[in-house]
N, C-alpha and C positions, 0 to 999 in steps of 0.2 A: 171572561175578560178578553179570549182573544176575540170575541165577538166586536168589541166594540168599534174600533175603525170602520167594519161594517157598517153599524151604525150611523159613524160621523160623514161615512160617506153619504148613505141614502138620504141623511137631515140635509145636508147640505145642496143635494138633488131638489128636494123638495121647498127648503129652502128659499132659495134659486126661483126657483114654480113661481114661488106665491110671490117671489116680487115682482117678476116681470107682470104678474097678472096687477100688483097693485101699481105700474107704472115705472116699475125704478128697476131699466135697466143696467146701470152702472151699479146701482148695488148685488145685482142677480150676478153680474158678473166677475165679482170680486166674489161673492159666495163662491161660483162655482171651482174660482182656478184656487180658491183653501181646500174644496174637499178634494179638488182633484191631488192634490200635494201630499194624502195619504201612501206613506208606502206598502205595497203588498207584497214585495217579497215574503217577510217572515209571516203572512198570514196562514191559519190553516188553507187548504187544498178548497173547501168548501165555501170559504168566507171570501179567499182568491177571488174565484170563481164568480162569485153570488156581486163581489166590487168591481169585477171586470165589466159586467152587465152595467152597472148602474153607471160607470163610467161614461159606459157607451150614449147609455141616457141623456146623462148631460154634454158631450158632445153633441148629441145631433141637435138638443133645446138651445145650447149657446152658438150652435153654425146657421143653424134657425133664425134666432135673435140677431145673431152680427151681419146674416144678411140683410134685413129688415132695414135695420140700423145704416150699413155702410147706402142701401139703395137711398133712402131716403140723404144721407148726408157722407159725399163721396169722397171727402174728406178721411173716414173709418177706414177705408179700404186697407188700408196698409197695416193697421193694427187687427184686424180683421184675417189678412192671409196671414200674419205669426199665428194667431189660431188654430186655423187650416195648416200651417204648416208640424206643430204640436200635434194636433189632432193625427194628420199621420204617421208621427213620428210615436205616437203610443204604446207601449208593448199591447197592450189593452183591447186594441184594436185590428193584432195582426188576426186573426179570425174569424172577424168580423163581418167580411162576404162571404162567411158561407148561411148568414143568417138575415131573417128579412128586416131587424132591425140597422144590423150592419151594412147591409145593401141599401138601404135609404140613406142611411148617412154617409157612404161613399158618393152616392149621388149627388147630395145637398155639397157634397165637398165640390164635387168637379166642378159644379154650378157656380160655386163661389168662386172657385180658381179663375173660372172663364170672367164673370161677370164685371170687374175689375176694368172699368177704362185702359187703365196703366200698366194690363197683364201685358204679360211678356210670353216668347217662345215657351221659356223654361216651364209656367206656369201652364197652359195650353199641353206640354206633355205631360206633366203631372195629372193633369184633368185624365186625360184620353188614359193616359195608365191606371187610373182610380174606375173611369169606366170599364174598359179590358177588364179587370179582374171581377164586377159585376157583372159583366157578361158571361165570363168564364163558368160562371159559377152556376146558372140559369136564372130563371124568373125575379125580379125584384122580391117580389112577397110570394107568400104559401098562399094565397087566398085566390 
């Protein structure tokens, strides 16, 4: 049983997948921010762990998507950076650069930060500070 959050997390992952594949990204997008709504503190240690990852997952699938999205119609942008800004405000995520899934999606973040017509300073340091810590860390990917 404490399994299953687990669970509802990675359905919801996947979820998520299969809509955007079938078209429907406002519905991929409502999947993902319910599974993200699982709480992990009281999870075991191992199932923690295991929904940290898949968190991450769907972070970098729906920063992915919401750039797609805001490029094409730049109207999104601003519901687009609460995203990005969620996204780094994750506990989920503080670890994140030291791994090459987490290092892509620090990347895809700054990308997004910057991308924004309407970005601002504030926005631009958060970029360059999501980079720096990619950096810090070495190589984007293990490969």
């Amino acid at each position: 049983l404490g399994q299953l959050p687990g669970v509802a997390v990675w359905y919801g992952f996947v979820q998520g997948r299969l809509e955007v594949l079938a078209g429907q990204d406002a519905a991929a997008a409502v999947t993902w921010k319910e599974a993200l709504r699982h709480p992990l503190e009281r999870l075991p240690a191992e199932v923690r762990a295991n929904c940290s990852e898949i968190r991450k997952l769907i972070y970098r699938e729906w920063v992915k998507l919401g750039l797609a999205s805001a490029a094409r119609e730049p109207g999104q942008y601003a519901e687009f950076r609460e995203l990005v800004r969620a996204a780094l405000a994750d506990p989920a995520l503080r670890d994140c650069a030291d791994q090459p899934l987490g290092k892509d999606l620090l990347l895809d973040l700054a990308r997004a930060l910057t991308s924004d017509p309407a970005a601002d300073a504030e926005d631009f340091e958060a970029a360059v500070s999501e980079l720096r810590r990619v950096w810090d860390r070495g190589p984007p990917t293990s490969w």
